[in-house]
C-alpha positions in Angstrom: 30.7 -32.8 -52.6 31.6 -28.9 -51.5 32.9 -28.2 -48.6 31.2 -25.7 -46.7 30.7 -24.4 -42.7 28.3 -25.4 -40.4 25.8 -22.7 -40.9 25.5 -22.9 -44.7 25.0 -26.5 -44.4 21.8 -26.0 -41.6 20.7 -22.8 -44.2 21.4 -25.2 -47.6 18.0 -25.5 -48.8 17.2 -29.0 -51.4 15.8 -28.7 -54.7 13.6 -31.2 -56.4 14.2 -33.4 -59.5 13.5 -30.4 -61.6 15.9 -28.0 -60.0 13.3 -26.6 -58.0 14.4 -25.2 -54.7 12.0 -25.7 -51.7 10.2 -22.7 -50.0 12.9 -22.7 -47.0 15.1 -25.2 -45.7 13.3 -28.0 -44.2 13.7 -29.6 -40.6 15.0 -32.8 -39.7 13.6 -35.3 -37.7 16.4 -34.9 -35.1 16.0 -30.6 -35.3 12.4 -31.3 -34.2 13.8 -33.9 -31.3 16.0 -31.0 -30.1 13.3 -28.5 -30.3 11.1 -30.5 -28.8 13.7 -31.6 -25.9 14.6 -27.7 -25.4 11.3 -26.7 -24.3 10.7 -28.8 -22.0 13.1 -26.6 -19.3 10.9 -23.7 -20.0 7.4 -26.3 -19.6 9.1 -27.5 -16.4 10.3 -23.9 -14.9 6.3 -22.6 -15.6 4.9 -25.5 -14.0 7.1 -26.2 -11.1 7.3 -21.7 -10.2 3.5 -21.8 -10.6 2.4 -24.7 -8.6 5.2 -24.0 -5.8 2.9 -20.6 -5.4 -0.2 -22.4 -5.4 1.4 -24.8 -2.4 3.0 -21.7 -0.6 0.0 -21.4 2.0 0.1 -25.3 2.4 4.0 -25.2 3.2 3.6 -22.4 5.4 0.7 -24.3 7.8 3.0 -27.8 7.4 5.8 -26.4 9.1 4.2 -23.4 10.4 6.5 -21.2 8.3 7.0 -17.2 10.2 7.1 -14.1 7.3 10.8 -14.2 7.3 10.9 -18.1 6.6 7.9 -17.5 3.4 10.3 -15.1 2.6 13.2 -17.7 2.0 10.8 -20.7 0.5 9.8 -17.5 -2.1 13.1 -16.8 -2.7 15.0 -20.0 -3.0 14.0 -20.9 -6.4 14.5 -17.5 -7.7 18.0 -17.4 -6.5 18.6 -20.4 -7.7 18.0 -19.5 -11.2 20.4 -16.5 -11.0 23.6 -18.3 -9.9 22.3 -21.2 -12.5 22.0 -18.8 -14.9 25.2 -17.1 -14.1 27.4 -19.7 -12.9 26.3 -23.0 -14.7 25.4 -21.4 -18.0 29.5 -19.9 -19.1 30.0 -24.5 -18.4 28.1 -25.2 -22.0 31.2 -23.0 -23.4 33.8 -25.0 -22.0 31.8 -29.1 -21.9 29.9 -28.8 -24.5 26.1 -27.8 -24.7 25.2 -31.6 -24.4 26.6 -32.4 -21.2 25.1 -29.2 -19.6 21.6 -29.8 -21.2 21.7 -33.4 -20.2 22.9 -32.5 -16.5 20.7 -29.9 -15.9 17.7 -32.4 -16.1 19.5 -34.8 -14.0 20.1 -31.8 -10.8 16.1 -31.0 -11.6 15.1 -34.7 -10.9 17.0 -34.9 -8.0 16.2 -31.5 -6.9 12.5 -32.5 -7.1 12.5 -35.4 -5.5 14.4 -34.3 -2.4 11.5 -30.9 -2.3 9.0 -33.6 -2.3 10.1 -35.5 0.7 11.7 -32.6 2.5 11.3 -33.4 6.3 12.3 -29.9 7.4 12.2 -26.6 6.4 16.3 -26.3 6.0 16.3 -28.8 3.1 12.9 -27.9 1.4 14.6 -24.3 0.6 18.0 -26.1 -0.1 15.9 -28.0 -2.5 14.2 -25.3 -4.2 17.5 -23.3 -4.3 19.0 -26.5 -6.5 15.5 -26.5 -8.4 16.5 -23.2 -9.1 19.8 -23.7 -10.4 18.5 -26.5 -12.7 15.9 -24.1 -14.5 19.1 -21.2 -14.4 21.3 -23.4 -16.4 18.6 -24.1 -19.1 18.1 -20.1 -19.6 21.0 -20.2 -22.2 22.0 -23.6 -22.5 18.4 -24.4 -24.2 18.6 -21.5 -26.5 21.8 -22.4 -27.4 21.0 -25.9 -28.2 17.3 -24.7 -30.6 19.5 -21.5 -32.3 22.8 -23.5 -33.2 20.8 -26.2 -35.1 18.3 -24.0 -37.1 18.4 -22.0 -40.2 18.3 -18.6 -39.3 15.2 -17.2 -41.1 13.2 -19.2 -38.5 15.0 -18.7 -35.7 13.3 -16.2 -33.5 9.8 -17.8 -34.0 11.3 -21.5 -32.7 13.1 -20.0 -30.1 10.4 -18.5 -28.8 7.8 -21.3 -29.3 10.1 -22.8 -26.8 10.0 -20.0 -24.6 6.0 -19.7 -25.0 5.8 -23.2 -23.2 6.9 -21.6 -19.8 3.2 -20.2 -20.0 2.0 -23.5 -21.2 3.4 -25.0 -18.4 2.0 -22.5 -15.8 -1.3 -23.0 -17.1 -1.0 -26.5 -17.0 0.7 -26.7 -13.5 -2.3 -24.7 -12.1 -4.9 -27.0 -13.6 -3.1 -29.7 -12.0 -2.8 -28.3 -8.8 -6.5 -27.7 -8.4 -7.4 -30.8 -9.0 -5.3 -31.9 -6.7 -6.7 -29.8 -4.0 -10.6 -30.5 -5.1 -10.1 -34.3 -5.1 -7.8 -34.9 -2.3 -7.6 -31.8 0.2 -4.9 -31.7 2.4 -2.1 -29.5 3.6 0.7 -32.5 2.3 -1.1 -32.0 -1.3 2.2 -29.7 -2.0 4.6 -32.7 -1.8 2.6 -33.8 -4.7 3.0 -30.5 -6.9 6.6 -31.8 -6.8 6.1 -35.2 -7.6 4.1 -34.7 -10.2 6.6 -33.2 -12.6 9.3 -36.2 -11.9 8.5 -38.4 -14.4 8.3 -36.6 -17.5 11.8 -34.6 -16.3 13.1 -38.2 -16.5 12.0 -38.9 -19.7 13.4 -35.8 -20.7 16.8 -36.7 -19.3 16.7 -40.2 -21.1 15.8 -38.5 -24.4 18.8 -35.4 -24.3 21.1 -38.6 -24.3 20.2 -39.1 -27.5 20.6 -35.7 -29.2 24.0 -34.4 -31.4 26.8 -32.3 -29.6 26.3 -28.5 -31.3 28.5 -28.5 -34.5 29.0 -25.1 -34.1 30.7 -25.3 -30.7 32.7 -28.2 -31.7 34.2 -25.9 -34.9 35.0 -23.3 -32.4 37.1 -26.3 -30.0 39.0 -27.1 -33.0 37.3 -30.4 -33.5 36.4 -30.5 -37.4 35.7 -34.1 -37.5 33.2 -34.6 -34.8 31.6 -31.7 -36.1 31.2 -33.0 -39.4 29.8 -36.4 -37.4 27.5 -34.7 -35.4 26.2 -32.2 -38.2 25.1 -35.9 -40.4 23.9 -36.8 -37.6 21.9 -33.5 -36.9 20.7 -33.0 -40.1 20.2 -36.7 -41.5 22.8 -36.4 -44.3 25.6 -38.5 -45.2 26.9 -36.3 -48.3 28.1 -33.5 -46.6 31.8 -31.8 -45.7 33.1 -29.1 -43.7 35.6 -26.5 -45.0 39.0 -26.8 -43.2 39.0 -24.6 -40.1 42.0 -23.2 -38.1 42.3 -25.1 -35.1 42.0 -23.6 -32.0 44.7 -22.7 -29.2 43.4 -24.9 -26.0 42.4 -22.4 -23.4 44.6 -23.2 -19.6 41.8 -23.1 -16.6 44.1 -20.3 -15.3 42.8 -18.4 -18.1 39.1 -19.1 -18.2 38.2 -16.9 -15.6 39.4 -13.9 -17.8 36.2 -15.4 -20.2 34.3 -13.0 -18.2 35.8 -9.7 -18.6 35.4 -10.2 -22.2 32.1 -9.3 -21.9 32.7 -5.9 -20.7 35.1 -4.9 -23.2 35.8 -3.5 -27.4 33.0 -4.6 -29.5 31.3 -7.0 -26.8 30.6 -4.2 -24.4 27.4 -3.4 -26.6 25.8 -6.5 -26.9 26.8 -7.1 -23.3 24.6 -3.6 -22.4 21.9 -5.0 -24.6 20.9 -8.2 -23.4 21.7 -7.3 -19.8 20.0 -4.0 -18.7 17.0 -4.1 -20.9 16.4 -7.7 -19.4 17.0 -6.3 -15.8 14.7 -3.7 -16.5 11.7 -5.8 -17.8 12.4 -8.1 -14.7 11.9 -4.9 -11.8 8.5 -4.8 -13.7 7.7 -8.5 -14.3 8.2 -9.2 -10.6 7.3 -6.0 -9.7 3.4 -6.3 -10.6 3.8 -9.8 -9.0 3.2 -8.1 -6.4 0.0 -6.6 -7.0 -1.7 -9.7 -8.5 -3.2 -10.8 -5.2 -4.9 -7.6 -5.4 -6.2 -8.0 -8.2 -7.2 -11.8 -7.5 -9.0 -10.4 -5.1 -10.9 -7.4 -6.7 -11.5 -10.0 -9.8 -13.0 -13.2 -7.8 -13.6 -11.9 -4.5 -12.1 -11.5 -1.2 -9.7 -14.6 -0.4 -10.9 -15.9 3.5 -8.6 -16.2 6.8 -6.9 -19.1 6.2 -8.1 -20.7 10.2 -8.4 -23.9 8.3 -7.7 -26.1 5.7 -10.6 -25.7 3.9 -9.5 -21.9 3.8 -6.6 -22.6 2.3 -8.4 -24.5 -0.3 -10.4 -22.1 -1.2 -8.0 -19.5 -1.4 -5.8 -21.8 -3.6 -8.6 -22.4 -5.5 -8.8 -18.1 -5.9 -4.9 -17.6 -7.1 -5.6 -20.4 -9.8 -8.6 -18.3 -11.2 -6.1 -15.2 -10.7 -3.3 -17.1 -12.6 -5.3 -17.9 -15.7 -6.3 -13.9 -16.1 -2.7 -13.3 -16.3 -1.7 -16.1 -18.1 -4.2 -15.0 -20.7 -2.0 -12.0 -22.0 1.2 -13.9 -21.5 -0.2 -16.4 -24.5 -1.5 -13.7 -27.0 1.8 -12.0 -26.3 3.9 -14.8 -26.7 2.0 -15.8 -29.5 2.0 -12.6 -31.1 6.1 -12.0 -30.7 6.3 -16.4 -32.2 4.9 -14.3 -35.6 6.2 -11.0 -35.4 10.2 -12.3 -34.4 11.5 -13.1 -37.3 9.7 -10.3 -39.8 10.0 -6.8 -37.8 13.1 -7.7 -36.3 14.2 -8.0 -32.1 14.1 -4.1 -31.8 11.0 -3.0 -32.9 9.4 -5.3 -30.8 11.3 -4.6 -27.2 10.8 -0.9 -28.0 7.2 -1.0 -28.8 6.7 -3.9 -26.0 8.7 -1.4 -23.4 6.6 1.5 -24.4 3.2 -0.6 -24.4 4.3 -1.9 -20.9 4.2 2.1 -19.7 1.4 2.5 -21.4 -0.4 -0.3 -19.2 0.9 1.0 -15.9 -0.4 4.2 -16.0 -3.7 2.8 -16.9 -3.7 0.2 -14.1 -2.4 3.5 -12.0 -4.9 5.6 -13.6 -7.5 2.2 -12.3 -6.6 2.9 -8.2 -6.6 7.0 -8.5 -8.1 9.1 -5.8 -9.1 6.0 -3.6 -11.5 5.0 -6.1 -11.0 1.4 -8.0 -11.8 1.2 -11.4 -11.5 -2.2 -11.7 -12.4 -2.6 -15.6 -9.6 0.3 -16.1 -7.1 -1.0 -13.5 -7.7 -4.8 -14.8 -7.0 -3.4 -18.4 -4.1 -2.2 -17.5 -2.6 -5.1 -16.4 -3.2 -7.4 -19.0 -2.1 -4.9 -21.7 0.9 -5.0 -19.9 1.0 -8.8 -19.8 0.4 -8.5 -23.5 2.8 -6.0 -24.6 5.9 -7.2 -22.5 5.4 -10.9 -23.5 5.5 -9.4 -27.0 8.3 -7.0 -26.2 11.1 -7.5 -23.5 10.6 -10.6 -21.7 10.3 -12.4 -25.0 13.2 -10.7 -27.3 15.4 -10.2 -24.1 15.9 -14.1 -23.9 15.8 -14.1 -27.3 19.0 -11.6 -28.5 20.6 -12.6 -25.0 21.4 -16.1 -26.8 22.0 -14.8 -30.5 24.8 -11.3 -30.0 27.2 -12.9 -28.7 30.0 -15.3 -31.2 29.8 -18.7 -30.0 33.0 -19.3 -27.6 31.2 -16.8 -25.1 27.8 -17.1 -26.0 26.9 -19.0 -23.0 28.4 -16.9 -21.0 27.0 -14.0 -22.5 23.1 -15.2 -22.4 23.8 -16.3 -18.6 25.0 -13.7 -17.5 22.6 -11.8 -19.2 19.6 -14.1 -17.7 21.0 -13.6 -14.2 21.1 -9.8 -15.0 17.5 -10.2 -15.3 17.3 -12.3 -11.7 19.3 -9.5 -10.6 16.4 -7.1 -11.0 13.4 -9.9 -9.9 15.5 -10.8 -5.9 15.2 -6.7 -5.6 12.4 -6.1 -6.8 10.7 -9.3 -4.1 12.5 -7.9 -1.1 12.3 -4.0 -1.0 9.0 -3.4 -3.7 6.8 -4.4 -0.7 8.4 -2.1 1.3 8.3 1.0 -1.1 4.8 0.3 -1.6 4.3 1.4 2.5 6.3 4.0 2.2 5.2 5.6 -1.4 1.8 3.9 -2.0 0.7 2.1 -5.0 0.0 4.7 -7.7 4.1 6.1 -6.6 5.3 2.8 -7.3 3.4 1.7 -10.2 5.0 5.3 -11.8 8.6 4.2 -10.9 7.6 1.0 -13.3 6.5 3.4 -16.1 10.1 5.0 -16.0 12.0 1.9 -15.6 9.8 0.6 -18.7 10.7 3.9 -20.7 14.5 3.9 -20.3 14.2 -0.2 -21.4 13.0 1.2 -24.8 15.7 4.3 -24.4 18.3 1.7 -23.6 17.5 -1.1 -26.7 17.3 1.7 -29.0 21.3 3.3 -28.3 22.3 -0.2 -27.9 20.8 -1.7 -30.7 22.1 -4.9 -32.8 19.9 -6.5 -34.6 20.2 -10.4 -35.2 17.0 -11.0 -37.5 18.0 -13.3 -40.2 21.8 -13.0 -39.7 23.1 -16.6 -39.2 25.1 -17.7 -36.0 28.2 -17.5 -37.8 27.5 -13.9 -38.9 26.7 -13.1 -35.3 
């Protein structure tokens, strides 16, 4: 029995009595339970974001919210997910990508249940700011946990079938929201968009329990022979060894803050620059058009009523779901499109041509508004192109190089930090884009997107690594 590392064991690929070698290396049962487990942050963060939005007029009338409250409910969960991202996701390098994945659920559940039953204002947004620090912490800890126990050549498109399920859950969070609101109206029906979700995070929770600590991580503790354990265990094979591996020096607390400035320095600077401005980039645009979907709700289903009552405020609810599925449309194809494309023209061609393609998009949404006359077959055409092209480019291959350039001991850290670099970009984007559009006007605004867009292709292409079919251990 040879003795071999981690990685060649996940890439070794069986033959058949012949001598035959299989097409690719095949997936165990428990590589599918992990997949499976890992996309269930991203399912929760799409449906829990999405049907918050959809109960944002109904919180507002139940506690009779002023703008500058809205403002905070809006924000909460946002900012949560930065410091989660930023804070909580470095802890998977130092517990252990188990502990994190499993305890991330368990601050979600609790999170949830406490939104749902919120008596105040104070702890709704407390609530939603620890919602948001759950869905932060799975940003890197969930690609950690898919890319550590996969063969390499199928990496990108598994990574980012998990990623695609943040749509899935958006869609499916809407749906359920709606009927919600058409069988049972009433302004408490958004204590139920947070109930709704408890039960299957809790079957999550129950089934991370059961999944192997990374092998990879365990290696880079110094901690061979639970490696070896968990990698049988991973991969459903008893006859199977590691290669002896140089124990690690055990890292004092006093020194783990020093973790961070690794990032920004020698040959981690790049990769750092990479994940991290691109993704921050992408973000001032995601969030950025955000802001002009009620618009286009509006111009694509009609004019949403004053909400003077609570059938209003139905109805209107009723109008962002109809908007939400337009977007959502080009988030799928996109998505879909980058699952193929990942893994055989590489991370970089697809973020450039996604950056470029989102450009393209604004100006013909900008192109859609020009002179005071609306175009709106142009200036909806414009939009979903751009929901196409950046869920085949950057908001896809950001997430997905964030948790793949970086060497193990700091990947974590690295893909938080790289996630929160994005957040970074979606807080300033909600508090001064509404403002700018005042002050410039929409077509100004929508052309300070097509540069930001441009200099995220400018900035992937100086920066450039490219992880496509280079294993973890490579990386």
């Amino acid at each position: 029995m040879s003795k071999r590392s981690v990685q060649a064991h996940i890439e070794d690929i069986p033959r058949w009595e012949d001598g035959a070698p299989l097409a690719s290396p095949p997936l165990s049962s428990m590589q599918w339970l992990v997949w499976s487990l890992a996309t269930a942050g991203k399912f929760f963060e799409g449906m829990i974001v999405f049907m918050q939005g959809v109960g944002l007029p109904l919180i507002s009338r139940d506690f009779d919210l002023s703008d500058l409250d809205k403002g905070f409910v809006t924000a909460a969960t946002l900012a949560g997910i930065l410091f989660g991202a930023l804070l909580l996701g470095g802890l998977a390098d130092r517990l252990g990508r188990k502990p994190v994945f499993i305890g991330e659920m368990v601050l979600l559940l609790v999170a949830l249940i406490a939104a749902a039953t919120a008596p105040s204002k104070e702890i709704l947004i407390g609530s939603l700011f620890v919602i948001g620090l759950a869905l932060g912490a799975d940003y890197p800890t969930a690609h950690l946990v898919i890319s550590e126990s996969i063969p390499s050549a199928i990496r990108g498109r598994l990574v980012l079938g998990a990623f695609s399920f943040q749509a899935i859950g958006a869609v499916l969070g809407t749906a359920i929201a709606a009927i919600i609101l058409s069988a049972m109206p009433s302004v408490n029906d958004w204590r139920l968009f947070f109930l709704v979700p408890v039960v299957p995070v809790a079957a999550v929770v129950w089934g991370r329990f059961f999944l192997p600590e990374s092998s990879h991580w365990l290696v880079s503790r110094g901690l061979p022979e639970k490696a070896e354990k968990q990698l049988r265990k991973l991969l459903n094979r008893q006859n199977l060894s590691l290669a002896s591996v140089d124990r690690l020096e055990e890292v004092a607390p006093e020194q783990r803050s020093r973790d961070w400035m690794k990032l920004f320095r020698g040959k981690y600077v790049r990769a750092t620059i990479l994940t991290s401005v691109p993704w921050f980039l992408q973000d001032l645009s995601t969030y950025g058009i955000g802001i002009f979907t009620p618009v286009i709700i509006a111009m694509a289903f009609g004019e949403m009523n004053q909400a003077t009552t609570v059938g209003d405020l139905i109805q209107n609810d009723m109008i962002g779901a109809k908007g939400t599925a337009l977007i959502d449309v080009g988030f799928l194809v996109g998505i879909a499109a980058a699952i193929v494309l990942a893994d055989r023209w590489g991370r970089i061609p697809l973020q450039i041509t996604g950056f470029i393609g989102c450009a393209v998009g604004l100006i013909l949404a900008s192109l859609g508004g020009a002179g005071g006359h609306t175009n709106l077959t142009l200036t909806v055409a414009g939009f979903l192109l751009f929901q196409f092209m950046t869920n085949l480019g950057p908001n896809a291959t950001t997430y997905l190089m964030a948790g793949e350039v970086f060497p193990t001991k700091i990947r974590g850290l690295g893909a938080g930090f790289a996630a929160a670099s994005g957040k970074v970009g979606a807080v300033l984007t909600a508090f001064f884009f509404p403002t700018l559009i005042q002050a410039w006007g929409t077509e100004k605004v929508l052309s300070v997107l097509v540069i930001t867009s441009l200099l995220g292709a400018v900035i992937t292409w100086l920066y450039r690594i490219e992880p496509k079919g280079l294993d973890m251990e490579s990386l």
